[in-house]
C-alpha positions in Angstrom: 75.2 51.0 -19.1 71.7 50.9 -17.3 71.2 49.7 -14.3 69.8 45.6 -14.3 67.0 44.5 -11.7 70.1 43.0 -9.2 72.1 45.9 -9.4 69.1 48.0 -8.3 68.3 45.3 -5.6 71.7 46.1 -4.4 72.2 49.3 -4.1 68.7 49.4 -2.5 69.9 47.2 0.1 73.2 48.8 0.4 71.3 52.5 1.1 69.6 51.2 3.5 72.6 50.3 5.7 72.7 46.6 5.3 76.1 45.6 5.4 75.7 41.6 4.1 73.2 39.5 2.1 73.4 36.4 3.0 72.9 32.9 0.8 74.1 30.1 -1.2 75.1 30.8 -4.6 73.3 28.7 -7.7 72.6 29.0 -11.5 69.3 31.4 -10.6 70.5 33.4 -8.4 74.0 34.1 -9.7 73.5 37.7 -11.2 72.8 39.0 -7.8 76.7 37.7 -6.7 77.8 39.2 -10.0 76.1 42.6 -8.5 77.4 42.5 -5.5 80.5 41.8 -7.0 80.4 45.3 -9.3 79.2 46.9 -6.0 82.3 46.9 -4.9 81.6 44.5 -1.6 79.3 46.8 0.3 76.9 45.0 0.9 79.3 42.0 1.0 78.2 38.6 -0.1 77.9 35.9 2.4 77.9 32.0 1.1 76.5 29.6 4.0 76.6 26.4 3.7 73.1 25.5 3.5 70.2 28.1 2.9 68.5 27.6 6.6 71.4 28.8 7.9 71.4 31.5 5.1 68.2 32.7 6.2 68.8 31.8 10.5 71.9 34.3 9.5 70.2 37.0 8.1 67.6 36.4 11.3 70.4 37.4 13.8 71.9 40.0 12.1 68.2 41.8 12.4 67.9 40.8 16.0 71.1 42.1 16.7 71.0 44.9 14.3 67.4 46.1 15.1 67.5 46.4 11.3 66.3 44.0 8.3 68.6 41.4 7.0 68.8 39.9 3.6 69.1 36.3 2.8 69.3 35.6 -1.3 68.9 32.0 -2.5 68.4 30.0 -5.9 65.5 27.7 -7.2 64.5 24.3 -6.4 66.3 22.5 -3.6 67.3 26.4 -2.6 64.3 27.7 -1.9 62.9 24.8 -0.2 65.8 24.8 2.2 64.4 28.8 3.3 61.1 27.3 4.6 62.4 26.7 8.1 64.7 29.7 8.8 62.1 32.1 7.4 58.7 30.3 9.2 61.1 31.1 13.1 61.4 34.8 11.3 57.8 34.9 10.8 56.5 33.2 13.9 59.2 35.9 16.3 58.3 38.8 14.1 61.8 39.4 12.9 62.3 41.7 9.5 63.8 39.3 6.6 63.8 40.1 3.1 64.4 37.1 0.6 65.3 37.4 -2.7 64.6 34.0 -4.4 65.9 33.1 -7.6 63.1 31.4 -10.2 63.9 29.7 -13.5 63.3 32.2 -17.0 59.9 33.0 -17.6 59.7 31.6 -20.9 60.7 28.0 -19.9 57.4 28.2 -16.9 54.8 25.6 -16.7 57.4 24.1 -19.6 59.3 21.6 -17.6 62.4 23.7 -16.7 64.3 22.5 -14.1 63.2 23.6 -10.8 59.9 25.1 -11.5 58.4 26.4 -9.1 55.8 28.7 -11.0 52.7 27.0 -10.4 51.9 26.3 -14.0 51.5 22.7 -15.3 51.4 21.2 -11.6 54.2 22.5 -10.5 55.1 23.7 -7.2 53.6 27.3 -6.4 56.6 29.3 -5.1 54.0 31.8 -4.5 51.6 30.5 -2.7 54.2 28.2 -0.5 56.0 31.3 0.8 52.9 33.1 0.8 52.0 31.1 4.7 55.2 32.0 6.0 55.8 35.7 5.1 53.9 39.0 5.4 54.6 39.5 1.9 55.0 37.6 -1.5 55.6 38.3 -4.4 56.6 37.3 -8.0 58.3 39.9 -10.4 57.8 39.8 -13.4 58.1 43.8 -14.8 61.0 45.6 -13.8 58.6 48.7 -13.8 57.2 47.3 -11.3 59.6 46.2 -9.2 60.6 49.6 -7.1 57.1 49.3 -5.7 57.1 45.6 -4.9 60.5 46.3 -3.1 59.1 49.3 -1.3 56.3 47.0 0.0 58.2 44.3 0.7 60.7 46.3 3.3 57.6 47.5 4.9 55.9 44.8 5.3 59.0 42.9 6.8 59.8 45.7 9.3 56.1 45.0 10.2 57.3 42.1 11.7 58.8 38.8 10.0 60.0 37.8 6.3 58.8 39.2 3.0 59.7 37.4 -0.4 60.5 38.3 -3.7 60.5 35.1 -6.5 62.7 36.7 -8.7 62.9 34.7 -12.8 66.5 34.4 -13.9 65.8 36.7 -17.3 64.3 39.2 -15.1 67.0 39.7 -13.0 69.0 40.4 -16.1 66.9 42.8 -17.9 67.7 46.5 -17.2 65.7 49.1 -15.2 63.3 51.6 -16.8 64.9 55.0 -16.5 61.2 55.9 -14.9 59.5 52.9 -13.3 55.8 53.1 -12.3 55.5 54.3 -9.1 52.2 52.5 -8.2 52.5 51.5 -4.8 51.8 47.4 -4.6 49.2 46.3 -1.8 49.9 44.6 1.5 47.5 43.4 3.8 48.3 42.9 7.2 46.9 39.8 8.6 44.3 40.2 11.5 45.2 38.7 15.0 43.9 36.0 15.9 42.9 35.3 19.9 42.1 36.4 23.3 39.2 39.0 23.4 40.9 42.6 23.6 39.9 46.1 24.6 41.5 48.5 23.2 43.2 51.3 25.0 45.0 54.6 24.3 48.5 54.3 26.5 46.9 57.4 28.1 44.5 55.2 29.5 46.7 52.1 30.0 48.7 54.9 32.6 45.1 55.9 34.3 44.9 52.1 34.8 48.6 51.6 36.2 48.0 54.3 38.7 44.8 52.9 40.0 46.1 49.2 40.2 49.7 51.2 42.0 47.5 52.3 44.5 46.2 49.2 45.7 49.2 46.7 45.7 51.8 46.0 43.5 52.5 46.2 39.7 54.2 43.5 37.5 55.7 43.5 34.5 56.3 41.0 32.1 58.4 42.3 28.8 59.4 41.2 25.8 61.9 41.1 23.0 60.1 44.1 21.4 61.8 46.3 24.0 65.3 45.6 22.6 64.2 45.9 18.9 62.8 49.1 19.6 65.7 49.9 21.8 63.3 51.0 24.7 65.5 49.3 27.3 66.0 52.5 29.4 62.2 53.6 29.4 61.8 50.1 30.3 64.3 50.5 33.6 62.4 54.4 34.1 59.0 52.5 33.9 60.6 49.8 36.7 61.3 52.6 38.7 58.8 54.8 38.4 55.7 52.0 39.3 58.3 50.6 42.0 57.6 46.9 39.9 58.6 43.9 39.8 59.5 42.5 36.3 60.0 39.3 34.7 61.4 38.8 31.2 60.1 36.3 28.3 62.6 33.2 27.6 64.3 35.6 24.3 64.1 38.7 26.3 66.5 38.0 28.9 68.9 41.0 27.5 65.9 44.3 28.0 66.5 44.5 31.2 69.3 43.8 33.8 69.4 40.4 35.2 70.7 41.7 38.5 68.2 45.1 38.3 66.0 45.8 41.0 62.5 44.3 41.4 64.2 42.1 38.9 62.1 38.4 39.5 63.4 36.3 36.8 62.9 34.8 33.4 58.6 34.0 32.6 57.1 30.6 31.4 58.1 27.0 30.9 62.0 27.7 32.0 61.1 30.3 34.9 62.0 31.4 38.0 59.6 30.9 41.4 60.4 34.7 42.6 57.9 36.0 39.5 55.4 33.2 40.1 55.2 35.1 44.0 55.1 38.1 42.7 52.0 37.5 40.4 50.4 36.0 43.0 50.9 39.1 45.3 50.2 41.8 42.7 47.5 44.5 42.0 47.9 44.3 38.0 50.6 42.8 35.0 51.4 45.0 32.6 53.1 43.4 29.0 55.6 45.1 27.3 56.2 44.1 23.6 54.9 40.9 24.3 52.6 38.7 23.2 53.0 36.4 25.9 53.2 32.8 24.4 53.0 29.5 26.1 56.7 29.0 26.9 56.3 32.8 28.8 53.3 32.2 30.6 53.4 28.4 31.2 52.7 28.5 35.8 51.4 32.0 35.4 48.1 30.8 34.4 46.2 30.7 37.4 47.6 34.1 38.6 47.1 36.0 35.2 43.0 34.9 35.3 43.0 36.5 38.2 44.7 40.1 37.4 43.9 42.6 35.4 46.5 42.5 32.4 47.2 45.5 30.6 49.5 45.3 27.3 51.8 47.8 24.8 53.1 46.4 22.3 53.2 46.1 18.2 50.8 43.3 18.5 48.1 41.7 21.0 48.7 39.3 23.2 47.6 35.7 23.0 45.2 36.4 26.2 42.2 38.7 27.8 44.3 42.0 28.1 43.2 45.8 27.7 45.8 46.9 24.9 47.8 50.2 23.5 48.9 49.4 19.5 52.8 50.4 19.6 55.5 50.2 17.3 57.7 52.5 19.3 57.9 51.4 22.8 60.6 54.1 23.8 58.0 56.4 22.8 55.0 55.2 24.4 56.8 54.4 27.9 58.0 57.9 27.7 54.1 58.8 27.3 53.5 56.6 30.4 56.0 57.9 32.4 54.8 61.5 31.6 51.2 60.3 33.1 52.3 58.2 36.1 54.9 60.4 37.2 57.4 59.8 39.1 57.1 56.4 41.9 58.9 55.9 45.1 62.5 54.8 44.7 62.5 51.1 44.2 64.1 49.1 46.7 66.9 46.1 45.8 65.9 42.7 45.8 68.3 40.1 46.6 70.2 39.1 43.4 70.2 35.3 43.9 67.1 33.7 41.6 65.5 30.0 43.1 66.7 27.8 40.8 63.5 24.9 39.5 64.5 21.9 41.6 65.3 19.3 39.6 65.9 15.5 40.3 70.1 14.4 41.3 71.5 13.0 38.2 74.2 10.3 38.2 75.4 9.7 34.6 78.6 10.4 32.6 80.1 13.7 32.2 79.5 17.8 33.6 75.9 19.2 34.8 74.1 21.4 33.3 73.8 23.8 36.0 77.2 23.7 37.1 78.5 24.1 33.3 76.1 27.3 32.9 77.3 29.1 35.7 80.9 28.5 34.9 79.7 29.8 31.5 78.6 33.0 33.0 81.6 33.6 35.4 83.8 33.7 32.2 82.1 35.3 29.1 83.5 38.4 28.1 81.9 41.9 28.8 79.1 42.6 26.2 78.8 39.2 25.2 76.0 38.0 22.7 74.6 34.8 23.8 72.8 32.7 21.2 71.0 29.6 22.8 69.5 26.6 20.6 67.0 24.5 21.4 66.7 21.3 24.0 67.5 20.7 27.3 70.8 22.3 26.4 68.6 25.8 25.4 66.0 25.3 28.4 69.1 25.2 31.4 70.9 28.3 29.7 67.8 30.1 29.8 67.0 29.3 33.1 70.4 29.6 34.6 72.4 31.9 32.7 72.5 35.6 33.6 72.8 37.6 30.3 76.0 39.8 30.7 75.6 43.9 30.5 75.4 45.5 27.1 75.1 41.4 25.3 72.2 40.3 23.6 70.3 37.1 24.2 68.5 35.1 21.5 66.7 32.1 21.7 64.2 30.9 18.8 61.5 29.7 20.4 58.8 30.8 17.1 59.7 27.4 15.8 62.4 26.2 17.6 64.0 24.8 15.4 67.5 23.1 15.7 70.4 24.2 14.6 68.9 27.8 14.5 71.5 29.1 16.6 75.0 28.5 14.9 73.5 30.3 11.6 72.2 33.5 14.0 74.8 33.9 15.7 76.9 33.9 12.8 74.9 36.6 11.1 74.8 38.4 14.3 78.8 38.3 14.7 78.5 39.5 11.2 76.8 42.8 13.0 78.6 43.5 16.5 82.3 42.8 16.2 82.3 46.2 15.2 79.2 47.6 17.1 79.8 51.3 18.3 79.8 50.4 21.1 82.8 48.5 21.0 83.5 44.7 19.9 81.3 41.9 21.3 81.9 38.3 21.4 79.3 36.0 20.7 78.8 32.6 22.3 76.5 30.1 20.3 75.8 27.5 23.2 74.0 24.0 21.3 73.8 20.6 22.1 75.0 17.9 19.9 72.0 17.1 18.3 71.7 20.7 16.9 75.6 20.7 16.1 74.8 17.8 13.8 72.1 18.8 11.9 73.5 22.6 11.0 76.8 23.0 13.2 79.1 23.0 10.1 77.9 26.3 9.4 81.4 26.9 11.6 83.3 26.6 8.6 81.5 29.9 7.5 82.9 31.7 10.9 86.2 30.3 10.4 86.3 31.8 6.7 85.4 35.0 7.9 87.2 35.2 11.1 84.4 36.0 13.5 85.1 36.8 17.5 82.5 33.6 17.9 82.6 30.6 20.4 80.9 27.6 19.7 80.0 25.7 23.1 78.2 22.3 22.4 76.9 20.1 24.9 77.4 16.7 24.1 75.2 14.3 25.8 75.3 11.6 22.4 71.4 12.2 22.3 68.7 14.3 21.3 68.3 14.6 24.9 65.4 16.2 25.3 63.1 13.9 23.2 65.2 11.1 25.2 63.5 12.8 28.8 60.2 12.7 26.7 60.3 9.4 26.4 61.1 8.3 30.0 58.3 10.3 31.4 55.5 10.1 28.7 55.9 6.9 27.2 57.1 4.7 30.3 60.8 4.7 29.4 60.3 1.2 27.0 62.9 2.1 24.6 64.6 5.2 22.6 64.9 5.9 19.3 66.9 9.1 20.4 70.3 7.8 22.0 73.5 7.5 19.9 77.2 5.7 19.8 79.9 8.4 21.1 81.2 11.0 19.2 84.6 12.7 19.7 83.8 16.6 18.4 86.1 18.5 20.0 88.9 15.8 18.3 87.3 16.0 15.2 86.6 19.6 14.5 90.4 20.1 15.5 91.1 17.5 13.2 88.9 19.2 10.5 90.5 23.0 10.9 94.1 22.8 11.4 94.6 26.5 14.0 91.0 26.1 14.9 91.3 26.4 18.8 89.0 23.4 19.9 88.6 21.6 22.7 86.9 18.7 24.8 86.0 18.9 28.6 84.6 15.8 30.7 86.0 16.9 34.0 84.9 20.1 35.9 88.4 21.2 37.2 89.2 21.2 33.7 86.3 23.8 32.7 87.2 27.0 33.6 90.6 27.0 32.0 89.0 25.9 28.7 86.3 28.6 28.9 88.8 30.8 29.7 91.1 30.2 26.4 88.0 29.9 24.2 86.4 33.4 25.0 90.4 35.1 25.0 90.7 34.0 21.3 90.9 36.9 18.5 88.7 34.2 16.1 86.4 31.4 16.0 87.2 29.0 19.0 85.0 25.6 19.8 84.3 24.0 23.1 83.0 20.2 23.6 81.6 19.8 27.0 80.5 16.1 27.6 77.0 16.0 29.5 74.5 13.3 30.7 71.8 12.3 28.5 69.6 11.3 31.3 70.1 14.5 33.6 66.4 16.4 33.6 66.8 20.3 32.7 64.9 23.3 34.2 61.8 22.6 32.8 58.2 23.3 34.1 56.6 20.5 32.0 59.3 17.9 32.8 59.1 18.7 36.4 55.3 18.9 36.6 55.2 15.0 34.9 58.0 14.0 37.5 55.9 15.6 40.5 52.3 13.9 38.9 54.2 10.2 38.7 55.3 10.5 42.2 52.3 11.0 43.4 50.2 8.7 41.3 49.5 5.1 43.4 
């Protein structure tokens, strides 16, 4: 029997490594699950329970993976639910392929349920995931289709989703024994910004040396460095330029938080030993970043000042002379041959200067205190997935990642609820990493637990070594501190009654270890049976809604009222 288009979407996937696609099943999509079924469960089928966790799943599982993931979903309702998940992929860059299930052919433009063709005003599928992908495409030939595929995993591992729309009858139809090998286009999209010169890295390394000889280098690097797995180079380059370095918000695992010339996390949740270091330096030097808002928020004034030199797979957002690099290992180890070696680099003090932030007095643990406890306790080579808030801006700025775990934050969209379906995927990935196990913590606040925290339910199924900690403050807290310092505290739309999560995810999944903390005696104890167990576990820690997190913009709108007649 010939091979149909899903089972050579399969097996494509399944050469290539990939050990799970991730999805929710549905009438449109349902012969891809009857592949994977025939395949024999490599790769294994994933049901979520809600396609942005689908595709925030298959997000981790590349982050963690350095690979691609897969997310497959059905039409209508299905594919809308993508849009999120897959606009954080595209905005961070990370290599998604989705396969999207479409209604037949011959019922387009006819009124078949969930439409999406474009015909006879319906929605455009095409065009929709068209602004949100570095590829798109609708198949139609099965001739065709080896090339679309082959452009579709190259344009993803150029950095962020690509989409095949894929009609139900064409899924079903059976490969030619010779498909066309034409090779489909893609077109890279130009980047947008800063003016740029661009460099050789031969010449970024002329310009090091020169700026070396005058003062002192800083680095600020990015999430590129662990996806190219350039962490080592990274610590060589440290050393050899006798730098300091400073890491963006999701890049907190390239390089060790207790490393030398280590100065602390960049941007809008930062630390004030890299804001002295700019100020003091000779150059900055950005590796595999781009250097967003929420990494160089306070570094403004210094950064106009200094020469800024960049290598990395894309340019940054500001002035900078650049190198093009899609293999940072390999152009730091070009670098290093040029520079040479430095002086040996002398150890800072390992203690960071926490922001300052105003005494708070409400209900329940604080956010500092319940982050360092965190860190005390997490297991060796633990992967630390962080959601957005106030809960996601104190772990970044507190937490020190652990050696040989990963750190993940979306901050491309930032959208909630990102986390639980990431660090699913990602669990998915390293509890069998060779380099041994890893357990990962997804830390969110309540707000994000809401809106896509029963995604638990899929960790629970599948037994994953996964903690979920939720901070539960009864708010979407951080829109709460907007509203008390930008719009004069008259009201909130953003507090809510109690809930009891800890009871009621116990109550939910009888053998589910889960538990509530409001007492910080009782913290350690409970962190301490949550990260011991062989499973899921889940932690409710009950927090202030009113305390102020490690924010720059918060702080800055506290400091400007204070001193405003």
């Amino acid at each position: 029997m010939p091979d149909r288009v899903v089972d050579y979407l399969v097996r494509t996937v399944a050469d290539r490594g990939i050990t799970q696609i991730f999805g929710v099943d549905g009438a449109n999509i349902e012969d891809l699950y009857d592949a994977l079924f025939d395949a024999g469960g490599t790769p294994a089928g994933i049901v979520a329970k809600h396609e942005f966790s689908a595709a925030t799943m298959a997000d981790g599982y590349a982050r963690s993976t350095g690979g691609m993931g897969v997310v497959a979903a059905t039409s209508g309702g299905g594919a809308m639910n993508l849009v999120a998940g897959l606009a954080e992929s595209f905005a961070s860059r990370v290599p998604v392929l989705a396969l999207i299930g479409q209604p037949p052919t011959s019922l387009e433009g006819l009124g078949a349920f969930q439409d999406s063709s474009g015909m006879s005003e319906s929605i455009d599928a095409t065009a929709l995931f068209a602004t949100i992908s570095r590829y798109c495409a609708r198949v139609t030939d099965p001739a065709e289709l080896p090339a679309q595929l082959d452009a579709a995993i190259a344009a993803a591992h150029s950095g962020g989703p690509a989409v095949l729309l894929i009609p139900k009858d064409v899924q079903q139809q059976s490969m030619p024994v010779s498909p066309h090998a034409r090779q489909a286009d893609t077109v890279a999209a130009p980047s947008a910004g800063a003016q740029l010169d661009r460099a050789s890295p031969h010449a970024i390394a002329t310009e090091l040396a020169a700026a070396r000889r005058t003062g002192k280098v800083v680095i600020i690097a990015g999430d590129q460095v662990a996806r190219d797995d350039a962490r080592d180079e990274l610590a060589e380059l440290v050393a050899a330029l006798d730098a300091a370095i400073g890491l963006a918000p999701d890049a907190k695992d390239v390089y060790p938080n207790t490393g030398c010339g280590y100065c602390g996390v960049a941007g809008s949740m930062g630390h004030a030993e890299l804001v002295e270091a700019m100020s003091a330096a000779s150059a900055c030097l950005l590796v595999g970043t781009r250097l967003p808002v929420t990494a160089r928020a306070g570094l403004e004034a210094a950064l106009a000042e200094l020469p800024v030199l960049s290598i990395g797979a894309h340019a940054p957002y500001l002035a900078a002379t650049h190198a093009t690099s899609t293999d940072l290992a390999g152009t730091i180890a070009a670098l290093l041959a040029d520079i040479g070696a430095g002086p040996a680099t002398s150890a800072r003090s390992s203690e960071l200067t926490p922001m300052a932030v105003p005494a708070a007095a409400g209900p329940g643990l604080r956010y500092r205190a319940v982050v360092e406890a965190i860190q005390r306790a997490l297991p060796t080579g633990a992967d630390i997935f962080a959601d957005a808030g106030n809960t996601g801006a104190s772990v970044v700025h507190y937490l020190r990642v652990p050696e040989r775990g990963r750190f993940t934050v979306a901050l491309g969209m930032g959208g909630m609820g990102y986390a639980f379906g990431a660090g699913i995927g990602s669990a998915f990935a390293r509890r069998a990493a060779p380099d041994g196990p890893h357990r990962t913590v997804v830390i969110a606040g309540d707000g994000s637990f809401f809106m896509h925290g029963m995604e638990i339910h899929t960790a629970i199924e599948h037994d994953l070594p996964i903690t979920f900690v939720v901070f539960n403050n009864n708010a979407h807290a951080m829109c709460v501190t907007r509203e008390q310092l930008y719009y004069r505290d008259r009201y909130s739309f953003n507090r809510f009654q109690p809930s009891h999560l800890g009871a009621g995810i116990a109550a939910m999944f009888p053998g589910l270890p889960a538990r509530t903390v409001s007492d910080a005696s009782r913290l350690p104890g409970a962190l301490d049976l949550s990260f011991t167990a062989t499973g899921p576990s889940f932690l409710e820690i009950l927090c202030d809604p009113d305390e102020v997190p490690p924010f720059l913009p918060f702080l800055s709108a506290l400091d400007s009222s204070r001193s405003t007649p």
